[in-house]
SESE-319714 format. One record per residue: residue number from 0; residue in one letter; x, y, z of N, C-alpha, C in turn. Coordinates in Angstrom, 3 decimals. Last residue first. Layout:
BEGIN
<pt nr="NUM" rest="a" n_east="X" n_north="Y" n_up="Z" ca_east="X" ca_north="Y" ca_up="Z" c_east="X" c_north="Y" c_up="Z"/>
...
END
This chain:
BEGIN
<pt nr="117" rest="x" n_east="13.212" n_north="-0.428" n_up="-17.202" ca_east="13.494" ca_north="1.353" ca_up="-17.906" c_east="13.314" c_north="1.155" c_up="-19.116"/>
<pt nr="116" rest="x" n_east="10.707" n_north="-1.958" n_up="-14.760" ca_east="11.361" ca_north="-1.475" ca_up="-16.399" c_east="11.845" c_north="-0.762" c_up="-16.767"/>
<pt nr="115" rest="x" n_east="9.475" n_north="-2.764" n_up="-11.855" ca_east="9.064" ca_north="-1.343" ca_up="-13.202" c_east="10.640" c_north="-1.533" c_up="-13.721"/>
<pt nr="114" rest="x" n_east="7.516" n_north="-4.952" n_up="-10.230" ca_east="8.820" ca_north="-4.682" ca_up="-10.763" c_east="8.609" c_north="-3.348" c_up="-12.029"/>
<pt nr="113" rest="x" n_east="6.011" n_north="-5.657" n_up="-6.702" ca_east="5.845" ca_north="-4.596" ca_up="-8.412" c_east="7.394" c_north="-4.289" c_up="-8.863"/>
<pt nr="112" rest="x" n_east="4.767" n_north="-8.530" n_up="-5.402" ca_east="5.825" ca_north="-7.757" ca_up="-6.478" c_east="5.377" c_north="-6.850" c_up="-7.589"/>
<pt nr="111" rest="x" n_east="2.792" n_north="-8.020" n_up="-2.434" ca_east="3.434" ca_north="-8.273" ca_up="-3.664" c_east="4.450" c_north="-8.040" c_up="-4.367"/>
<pt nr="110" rest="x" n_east="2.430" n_north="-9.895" n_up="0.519" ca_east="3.374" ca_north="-9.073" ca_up="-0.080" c_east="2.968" c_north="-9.077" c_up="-1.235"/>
<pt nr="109" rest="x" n_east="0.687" n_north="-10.627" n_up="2.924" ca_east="1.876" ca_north="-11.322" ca_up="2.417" c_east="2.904" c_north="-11.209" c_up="1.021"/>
<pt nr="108" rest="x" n_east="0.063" n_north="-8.542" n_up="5.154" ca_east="-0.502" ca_north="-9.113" ca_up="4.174" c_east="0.800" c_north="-9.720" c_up="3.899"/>
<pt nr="107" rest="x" n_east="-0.112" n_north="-7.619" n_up="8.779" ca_east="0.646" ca_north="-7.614" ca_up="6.931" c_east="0.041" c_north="-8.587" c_up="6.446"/>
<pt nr="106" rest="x" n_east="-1.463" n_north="-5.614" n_up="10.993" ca_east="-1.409" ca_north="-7.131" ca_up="10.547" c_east="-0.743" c_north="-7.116" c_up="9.409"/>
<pt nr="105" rest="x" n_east="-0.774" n_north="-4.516" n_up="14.823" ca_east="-0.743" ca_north="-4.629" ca_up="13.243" c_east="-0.804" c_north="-5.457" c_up="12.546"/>
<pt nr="104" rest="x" n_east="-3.159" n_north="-3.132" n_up="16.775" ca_east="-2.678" ca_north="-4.507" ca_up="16.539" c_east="-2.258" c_north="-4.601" c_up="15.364"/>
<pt nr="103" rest="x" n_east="-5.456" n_north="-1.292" n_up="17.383" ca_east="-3.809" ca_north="-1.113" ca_up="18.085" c_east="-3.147" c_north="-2.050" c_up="17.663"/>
<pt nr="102" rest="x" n_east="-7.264" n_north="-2.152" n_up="16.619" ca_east="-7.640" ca_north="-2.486" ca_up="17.828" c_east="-5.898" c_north="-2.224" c_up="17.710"/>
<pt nr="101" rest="x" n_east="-5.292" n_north="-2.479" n_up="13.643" ca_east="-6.670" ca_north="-2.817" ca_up="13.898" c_east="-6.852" c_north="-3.277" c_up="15.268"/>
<pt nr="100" rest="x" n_east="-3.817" n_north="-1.451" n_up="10.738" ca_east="-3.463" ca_north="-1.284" ca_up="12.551" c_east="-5.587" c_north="-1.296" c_up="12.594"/>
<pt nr="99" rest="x" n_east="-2.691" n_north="-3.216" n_up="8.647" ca_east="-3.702" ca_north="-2.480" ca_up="8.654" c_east="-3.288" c_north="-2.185" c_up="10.343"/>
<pt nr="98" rest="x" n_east="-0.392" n_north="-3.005" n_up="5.274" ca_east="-0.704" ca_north="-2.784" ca_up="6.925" c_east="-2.386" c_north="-2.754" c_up="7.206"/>
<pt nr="97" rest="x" n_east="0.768" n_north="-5.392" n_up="2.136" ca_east="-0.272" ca_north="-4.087" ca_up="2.840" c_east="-0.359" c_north="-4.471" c_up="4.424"/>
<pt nr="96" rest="x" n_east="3.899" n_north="-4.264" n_up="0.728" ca_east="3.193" ca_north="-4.993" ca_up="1.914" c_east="1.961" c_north="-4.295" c_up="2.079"/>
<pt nr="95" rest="x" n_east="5.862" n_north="-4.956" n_up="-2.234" ca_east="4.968" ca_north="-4.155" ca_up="-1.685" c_east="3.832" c_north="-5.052" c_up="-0.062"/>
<pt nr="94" rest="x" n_east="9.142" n_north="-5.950" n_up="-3.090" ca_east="7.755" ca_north="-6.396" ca_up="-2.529" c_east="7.026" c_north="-5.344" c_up="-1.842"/>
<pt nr="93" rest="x" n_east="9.611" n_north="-3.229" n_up="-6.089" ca_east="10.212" ca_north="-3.838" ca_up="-4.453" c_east="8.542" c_north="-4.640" c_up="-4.197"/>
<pt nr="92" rest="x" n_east="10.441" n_north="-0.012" n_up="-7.599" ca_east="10.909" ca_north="-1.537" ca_up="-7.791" c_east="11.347" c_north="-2.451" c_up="-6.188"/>
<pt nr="91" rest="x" n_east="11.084" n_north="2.543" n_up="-8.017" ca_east="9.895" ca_north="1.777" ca_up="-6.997" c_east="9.672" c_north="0.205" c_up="-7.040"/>
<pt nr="90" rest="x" n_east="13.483" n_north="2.120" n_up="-9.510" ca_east="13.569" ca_north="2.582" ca_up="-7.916" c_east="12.667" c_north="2.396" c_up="-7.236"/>
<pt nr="89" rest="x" n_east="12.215" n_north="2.912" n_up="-11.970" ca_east="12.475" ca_north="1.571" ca_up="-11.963" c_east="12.992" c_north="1.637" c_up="-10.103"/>
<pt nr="88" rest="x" n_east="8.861" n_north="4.461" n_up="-10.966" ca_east="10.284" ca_north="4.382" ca_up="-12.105" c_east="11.197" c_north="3.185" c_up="-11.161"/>
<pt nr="87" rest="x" n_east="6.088" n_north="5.827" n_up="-12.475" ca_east="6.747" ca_north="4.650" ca_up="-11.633" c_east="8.251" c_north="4.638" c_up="-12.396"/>
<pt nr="86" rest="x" n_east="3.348" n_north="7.533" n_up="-12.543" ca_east="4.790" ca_north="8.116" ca_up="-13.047" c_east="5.930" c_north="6.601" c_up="-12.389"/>
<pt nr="85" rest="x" n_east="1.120" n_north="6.281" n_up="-10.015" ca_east="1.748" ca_north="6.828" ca_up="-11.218" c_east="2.997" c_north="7.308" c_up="-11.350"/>
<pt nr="84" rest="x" n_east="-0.264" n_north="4.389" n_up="-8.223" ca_east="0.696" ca_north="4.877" ca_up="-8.452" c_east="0.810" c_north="4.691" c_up="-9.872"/>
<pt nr="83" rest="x" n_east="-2.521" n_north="4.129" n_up="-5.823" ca_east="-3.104" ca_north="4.505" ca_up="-7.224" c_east="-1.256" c_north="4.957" c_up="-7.317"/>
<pt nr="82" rest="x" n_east="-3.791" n_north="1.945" n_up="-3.416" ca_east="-3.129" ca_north="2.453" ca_up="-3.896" c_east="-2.596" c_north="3.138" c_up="-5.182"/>
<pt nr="81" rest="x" n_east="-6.691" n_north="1.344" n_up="-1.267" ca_east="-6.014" ca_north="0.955" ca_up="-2.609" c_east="-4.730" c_north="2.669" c_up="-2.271"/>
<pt nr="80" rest="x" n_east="-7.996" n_north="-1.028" n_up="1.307" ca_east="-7.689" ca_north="0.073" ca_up="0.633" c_east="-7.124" c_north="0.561" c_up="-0.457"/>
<pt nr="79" rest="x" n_east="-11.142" n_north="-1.734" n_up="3.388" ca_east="-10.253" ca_north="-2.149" ca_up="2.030" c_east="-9.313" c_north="-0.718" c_up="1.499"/>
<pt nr="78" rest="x" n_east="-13.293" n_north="-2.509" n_up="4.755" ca_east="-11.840" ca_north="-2.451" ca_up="5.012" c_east="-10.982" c_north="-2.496" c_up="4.350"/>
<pt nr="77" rest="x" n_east="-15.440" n_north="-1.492" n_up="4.214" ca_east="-15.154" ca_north="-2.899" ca_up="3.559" c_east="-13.638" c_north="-3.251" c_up="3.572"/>
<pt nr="76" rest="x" n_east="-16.352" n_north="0.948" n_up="5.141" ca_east="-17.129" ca_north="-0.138" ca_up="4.944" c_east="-16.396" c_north="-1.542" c_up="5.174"/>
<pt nr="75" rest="x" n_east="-13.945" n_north="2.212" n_up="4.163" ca_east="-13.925" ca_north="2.212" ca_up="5.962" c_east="-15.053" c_north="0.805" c_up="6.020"/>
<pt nr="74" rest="x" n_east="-11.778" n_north="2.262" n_up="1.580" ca_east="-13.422" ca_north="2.247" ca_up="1.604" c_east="-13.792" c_north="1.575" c_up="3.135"/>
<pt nr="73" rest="x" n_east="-9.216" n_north="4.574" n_up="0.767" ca_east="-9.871" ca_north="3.266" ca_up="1.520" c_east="-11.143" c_north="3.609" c_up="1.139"/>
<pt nr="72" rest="x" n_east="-6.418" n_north="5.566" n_up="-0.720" ca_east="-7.703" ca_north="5.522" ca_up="-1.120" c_east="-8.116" c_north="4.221" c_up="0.088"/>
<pt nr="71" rest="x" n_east="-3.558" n_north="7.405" n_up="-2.111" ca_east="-4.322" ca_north="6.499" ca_up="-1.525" c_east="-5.757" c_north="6.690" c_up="-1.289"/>
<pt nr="70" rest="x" n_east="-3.925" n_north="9.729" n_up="-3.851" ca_east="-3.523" ca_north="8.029" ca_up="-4.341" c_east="-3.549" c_north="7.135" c_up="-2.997"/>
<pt nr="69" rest="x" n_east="-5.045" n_north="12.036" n_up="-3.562" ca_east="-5.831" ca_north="10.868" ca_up="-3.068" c_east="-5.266" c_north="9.542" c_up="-3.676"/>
<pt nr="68" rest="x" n_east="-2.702" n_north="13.706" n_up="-3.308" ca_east="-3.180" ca_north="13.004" ca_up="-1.969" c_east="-4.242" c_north="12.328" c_up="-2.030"/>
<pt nr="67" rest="x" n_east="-0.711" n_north="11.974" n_up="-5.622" ca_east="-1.250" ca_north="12.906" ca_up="-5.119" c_east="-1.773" c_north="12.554" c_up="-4.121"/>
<pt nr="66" rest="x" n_east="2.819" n_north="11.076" n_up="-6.731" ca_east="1.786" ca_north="10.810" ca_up="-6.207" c_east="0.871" c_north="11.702" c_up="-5.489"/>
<pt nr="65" rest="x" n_east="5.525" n_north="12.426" n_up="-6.937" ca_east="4.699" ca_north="11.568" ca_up="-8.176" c_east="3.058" c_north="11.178" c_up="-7.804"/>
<pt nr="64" rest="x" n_east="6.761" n_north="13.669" n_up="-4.647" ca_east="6.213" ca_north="14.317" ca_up="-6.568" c_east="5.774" c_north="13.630" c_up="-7.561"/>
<pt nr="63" rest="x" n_east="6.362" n_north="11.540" n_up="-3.035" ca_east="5.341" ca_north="13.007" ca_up="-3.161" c_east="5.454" c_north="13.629" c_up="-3.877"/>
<pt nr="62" rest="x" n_east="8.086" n_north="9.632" n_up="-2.804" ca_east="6.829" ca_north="9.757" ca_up="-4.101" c_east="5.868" c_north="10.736" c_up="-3.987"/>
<pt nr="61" rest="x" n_east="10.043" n_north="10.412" n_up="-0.676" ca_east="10.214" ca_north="9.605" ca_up="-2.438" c_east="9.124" c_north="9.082" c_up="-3.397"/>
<pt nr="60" rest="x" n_east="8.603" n_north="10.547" n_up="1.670" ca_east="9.158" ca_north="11.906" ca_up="0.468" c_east="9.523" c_north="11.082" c_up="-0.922"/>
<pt nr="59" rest="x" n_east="5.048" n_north="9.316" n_up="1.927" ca_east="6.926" ca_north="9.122" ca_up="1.869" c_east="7.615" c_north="9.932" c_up="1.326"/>
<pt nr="58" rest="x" n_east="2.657" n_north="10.325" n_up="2.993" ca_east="3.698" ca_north="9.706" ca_up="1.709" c_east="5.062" c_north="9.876" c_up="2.237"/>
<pt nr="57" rest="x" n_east="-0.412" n_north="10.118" n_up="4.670" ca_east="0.908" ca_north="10.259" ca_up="4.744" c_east="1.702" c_north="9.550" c_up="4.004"/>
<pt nr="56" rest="x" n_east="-3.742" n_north="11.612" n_up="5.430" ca_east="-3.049" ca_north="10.629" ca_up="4.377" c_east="-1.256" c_north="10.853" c_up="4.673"/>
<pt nr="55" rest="x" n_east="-6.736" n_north="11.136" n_up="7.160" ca_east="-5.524" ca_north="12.004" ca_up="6.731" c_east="-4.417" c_north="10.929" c_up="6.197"/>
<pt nr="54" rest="x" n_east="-9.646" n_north="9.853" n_up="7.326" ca_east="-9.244" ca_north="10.339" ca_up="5.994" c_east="-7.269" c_north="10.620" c_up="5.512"/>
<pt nr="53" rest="x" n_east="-10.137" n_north="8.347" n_up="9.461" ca_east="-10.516" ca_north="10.026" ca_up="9.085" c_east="-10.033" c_north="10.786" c_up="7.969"/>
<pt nr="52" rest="x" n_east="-8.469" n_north="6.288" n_up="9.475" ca_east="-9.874" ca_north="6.237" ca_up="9.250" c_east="-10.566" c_north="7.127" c_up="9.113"/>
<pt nr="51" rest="x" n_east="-5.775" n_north="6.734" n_up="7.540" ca_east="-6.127" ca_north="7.025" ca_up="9.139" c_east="-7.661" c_north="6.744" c_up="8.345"/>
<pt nr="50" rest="x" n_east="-2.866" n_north="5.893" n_up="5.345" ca_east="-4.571" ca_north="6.764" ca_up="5.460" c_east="-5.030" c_north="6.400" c_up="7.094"/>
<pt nr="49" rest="x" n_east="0.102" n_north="5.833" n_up="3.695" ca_east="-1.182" ca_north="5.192" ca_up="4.996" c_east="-2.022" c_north="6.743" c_up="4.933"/>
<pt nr="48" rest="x" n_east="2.780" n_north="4.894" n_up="2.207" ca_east="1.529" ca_north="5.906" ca_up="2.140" c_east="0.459" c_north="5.189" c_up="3.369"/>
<pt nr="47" rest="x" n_east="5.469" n_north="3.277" n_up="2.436" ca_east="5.360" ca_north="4.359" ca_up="1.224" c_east="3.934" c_north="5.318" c_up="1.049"/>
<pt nr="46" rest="x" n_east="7.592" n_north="3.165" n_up="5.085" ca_east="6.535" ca_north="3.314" ca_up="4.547" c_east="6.430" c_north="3.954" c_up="2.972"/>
<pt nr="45" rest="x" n_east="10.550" n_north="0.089" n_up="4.783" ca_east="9.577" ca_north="1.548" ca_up="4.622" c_east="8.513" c_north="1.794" c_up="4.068"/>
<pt nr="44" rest="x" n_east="11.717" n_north="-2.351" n_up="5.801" ca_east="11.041" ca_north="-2.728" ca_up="5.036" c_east="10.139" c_north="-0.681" c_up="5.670"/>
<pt nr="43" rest="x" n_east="15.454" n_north="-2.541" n_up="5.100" ca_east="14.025" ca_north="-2.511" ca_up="6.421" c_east="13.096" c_north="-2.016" c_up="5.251"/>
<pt nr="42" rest="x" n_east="17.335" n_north="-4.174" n_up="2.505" ca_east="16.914" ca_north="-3.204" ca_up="3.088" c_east="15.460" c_north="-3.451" c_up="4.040"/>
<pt nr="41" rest="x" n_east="17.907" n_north="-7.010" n_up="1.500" ca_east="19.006" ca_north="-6.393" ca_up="2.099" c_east="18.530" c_north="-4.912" c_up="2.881"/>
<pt nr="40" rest="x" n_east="15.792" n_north="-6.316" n_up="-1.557" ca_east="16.546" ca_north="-7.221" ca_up="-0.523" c_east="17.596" c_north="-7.005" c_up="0.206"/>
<pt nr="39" rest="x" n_east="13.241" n_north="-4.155" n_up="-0.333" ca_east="13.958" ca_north="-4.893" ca_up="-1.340" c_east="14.985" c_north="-5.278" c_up="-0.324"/>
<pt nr="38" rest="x" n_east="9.071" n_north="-3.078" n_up="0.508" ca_east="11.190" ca_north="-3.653" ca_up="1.323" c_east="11.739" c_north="-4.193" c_up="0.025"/>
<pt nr="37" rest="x" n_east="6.762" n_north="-1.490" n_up="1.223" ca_east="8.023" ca_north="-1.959" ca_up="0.953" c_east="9.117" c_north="-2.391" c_up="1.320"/>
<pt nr="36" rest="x" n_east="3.294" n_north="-0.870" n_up="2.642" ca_east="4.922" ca_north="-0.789" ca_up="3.160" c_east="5.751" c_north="-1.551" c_up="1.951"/>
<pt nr="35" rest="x" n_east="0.569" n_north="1.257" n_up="2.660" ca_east="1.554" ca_north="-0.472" ca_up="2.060" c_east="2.798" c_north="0.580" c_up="2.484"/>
<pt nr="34" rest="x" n_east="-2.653" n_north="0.869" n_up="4.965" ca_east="-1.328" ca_north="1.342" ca_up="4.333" c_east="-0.614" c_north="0.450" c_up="3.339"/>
<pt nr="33" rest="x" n_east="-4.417" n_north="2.143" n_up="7.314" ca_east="-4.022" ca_north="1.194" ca_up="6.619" c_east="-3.114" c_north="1.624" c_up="5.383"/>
<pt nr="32" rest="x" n_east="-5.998" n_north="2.430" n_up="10.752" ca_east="-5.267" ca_north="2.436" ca_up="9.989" c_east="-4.796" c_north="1.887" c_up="8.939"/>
<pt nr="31" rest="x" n_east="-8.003" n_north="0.936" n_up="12.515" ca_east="-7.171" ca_north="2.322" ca_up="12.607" c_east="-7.351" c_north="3.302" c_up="11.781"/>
<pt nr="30" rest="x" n_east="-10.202" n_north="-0.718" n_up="10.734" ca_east="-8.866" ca_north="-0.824" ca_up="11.048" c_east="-8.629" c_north="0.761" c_up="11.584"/>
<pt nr="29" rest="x" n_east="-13.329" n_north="-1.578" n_up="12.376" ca_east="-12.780" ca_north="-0.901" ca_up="11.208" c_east="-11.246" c_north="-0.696" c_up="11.759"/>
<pt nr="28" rest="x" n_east="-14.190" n_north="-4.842" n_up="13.121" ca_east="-13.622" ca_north="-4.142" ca_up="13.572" c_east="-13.470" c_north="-3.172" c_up="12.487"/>
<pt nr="27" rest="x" n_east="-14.627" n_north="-7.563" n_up="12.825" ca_east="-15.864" ca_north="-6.969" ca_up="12.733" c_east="-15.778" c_north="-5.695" c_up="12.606"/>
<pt nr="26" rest="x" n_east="-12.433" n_north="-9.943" n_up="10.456" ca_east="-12.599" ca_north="-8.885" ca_up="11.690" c_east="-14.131" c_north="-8.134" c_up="12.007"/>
<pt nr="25" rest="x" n_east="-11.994" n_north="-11.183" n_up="8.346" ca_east="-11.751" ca_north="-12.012" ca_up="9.527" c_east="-12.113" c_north="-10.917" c_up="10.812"/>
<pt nr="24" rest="x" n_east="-10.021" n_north="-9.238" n_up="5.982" ca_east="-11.103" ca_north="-9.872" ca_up="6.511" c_east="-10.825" c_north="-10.593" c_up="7.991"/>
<pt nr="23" rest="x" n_east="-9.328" n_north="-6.604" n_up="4.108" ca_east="-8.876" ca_north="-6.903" ca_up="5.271" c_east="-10.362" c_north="-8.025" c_up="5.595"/>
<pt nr="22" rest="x" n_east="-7.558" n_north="-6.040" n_up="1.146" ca_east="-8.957" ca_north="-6.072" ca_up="1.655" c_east="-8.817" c_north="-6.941" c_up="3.066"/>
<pt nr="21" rest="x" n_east="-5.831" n_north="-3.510" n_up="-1.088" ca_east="-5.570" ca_north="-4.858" ca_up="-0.247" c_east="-7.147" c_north="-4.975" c_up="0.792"/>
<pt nr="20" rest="x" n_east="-4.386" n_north="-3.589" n_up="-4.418" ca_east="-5.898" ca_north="-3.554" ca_up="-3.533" c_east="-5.329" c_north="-4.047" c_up="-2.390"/>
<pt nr="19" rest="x" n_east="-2.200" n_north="-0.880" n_up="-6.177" ca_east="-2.980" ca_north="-1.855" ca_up="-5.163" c_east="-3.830" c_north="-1.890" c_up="-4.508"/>
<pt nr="18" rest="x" n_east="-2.089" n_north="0.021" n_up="-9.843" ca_east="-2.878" ca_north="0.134" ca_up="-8.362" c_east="-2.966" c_north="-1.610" c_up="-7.781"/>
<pt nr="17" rest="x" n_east="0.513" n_north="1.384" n_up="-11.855" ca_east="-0.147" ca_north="0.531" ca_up="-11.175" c_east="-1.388" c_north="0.576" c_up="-10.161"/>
<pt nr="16" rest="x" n_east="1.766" n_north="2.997" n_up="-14.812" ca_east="1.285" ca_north="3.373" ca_up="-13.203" c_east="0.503" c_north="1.655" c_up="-12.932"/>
<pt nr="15" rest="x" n_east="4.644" n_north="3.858" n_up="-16.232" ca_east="3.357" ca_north="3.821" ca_up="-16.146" c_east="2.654" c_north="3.674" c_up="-14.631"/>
<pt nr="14" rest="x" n_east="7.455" n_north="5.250" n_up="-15.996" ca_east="6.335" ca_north="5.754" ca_up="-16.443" c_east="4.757" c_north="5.221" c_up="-16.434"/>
<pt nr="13" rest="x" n_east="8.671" n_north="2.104" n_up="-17.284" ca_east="9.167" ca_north="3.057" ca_up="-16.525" c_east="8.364" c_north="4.177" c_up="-17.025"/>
<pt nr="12" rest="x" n_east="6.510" n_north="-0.883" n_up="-17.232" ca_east="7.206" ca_north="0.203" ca_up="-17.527" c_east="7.864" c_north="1.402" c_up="-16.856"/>
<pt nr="11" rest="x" n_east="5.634" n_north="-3.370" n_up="-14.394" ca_east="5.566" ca_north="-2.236" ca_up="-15.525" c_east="6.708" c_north="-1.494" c_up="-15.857"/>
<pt nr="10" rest="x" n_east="4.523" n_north="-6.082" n_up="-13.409" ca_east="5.625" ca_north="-6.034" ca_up="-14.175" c_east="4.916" c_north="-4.149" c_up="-14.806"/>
<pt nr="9" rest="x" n_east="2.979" n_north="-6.085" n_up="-10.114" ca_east="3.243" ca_north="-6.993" ca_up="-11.658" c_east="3.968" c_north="-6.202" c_up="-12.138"/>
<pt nr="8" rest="x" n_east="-0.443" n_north="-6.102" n_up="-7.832" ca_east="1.642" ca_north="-6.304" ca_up="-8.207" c_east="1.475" c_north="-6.779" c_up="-9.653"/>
<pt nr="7" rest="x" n_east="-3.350" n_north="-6.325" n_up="-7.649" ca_east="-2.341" ca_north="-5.081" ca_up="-8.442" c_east="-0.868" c_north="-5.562" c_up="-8.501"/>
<pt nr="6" rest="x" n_east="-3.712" n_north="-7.330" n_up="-4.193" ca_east="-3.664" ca_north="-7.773" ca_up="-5.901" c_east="-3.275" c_north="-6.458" c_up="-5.528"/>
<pt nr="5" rest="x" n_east="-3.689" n_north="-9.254" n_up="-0.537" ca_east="-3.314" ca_north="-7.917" ca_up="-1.774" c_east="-3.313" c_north="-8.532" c_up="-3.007"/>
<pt nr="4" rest="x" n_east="-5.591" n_north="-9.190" n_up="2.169" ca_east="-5.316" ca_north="-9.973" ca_up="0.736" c_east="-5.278" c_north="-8.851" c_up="-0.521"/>
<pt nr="3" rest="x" n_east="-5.171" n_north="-9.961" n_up="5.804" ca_east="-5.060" ca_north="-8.854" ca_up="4.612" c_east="-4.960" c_north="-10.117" c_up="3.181"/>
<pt nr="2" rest="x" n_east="-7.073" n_north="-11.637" n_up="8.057" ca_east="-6.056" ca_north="-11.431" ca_up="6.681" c_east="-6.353" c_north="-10.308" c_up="6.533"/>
<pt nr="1" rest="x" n_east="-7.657" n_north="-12.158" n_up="11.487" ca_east="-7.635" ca_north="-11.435" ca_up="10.597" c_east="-6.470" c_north="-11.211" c_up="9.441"/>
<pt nr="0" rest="x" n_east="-9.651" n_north="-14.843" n_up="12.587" ca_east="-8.275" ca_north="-14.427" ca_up="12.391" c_east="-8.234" c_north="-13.396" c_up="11.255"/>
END
């Protein structure tokens, strides 16, 4: 059965930066695809960055002036991918999800919390 298992969530400042891990097991398979998604309460849960197994990367307009194109980040080996966010302001404030699309099949992880501070 295939998990996702995310770290990095937690409490920051307005301005500092975080990274998520998320590491995909239970599979033999390399994912698609992989990513984190968000949601706060009362809102659908949006992308904020995914990577393709070929590298190409896609942000969300609400952090493409804060984030570059290698803040995301996988390792195809070890199904694993990260997230490198900087400049954070209190609006990126939300449970973070990691995706993976594996054999066409999506899986979520079970969320973290990144709360940011003014």
């Amino acid at each position: 059965q295939v998990q996702l298992v995310e770290s990095g969530g937690g409490l920051v400042q307005a301005g500092g930066s975080l990274r998520l891990s998320c590491a995909a097991s239970g599979t033999a398979f390399r994912a698609n695809a992989m990513g984190w998604y968000r949601q706060t309460p009362g809102n659908q849960r949006e992308l904020v960055a995914k990577i393709t197994n070929d590298g190409t990367t896609n942000y969300a307009d609400s952090v493409k002036d804060r984030f570059t194109i290698s803040s995301i980040s996988r390792d195809n080996a070890e199904n694993t991918v990260y997230l490198q966010m900087n400049s954070l302001k209190p609006g990126d404030t939300a449970v973070y999800y990691c995706n993976a699309l594996i054999l066409w099949r999506d899986y979520w992880g079970q969320g973290t919390q990144v709360t940011v501070s003014s």
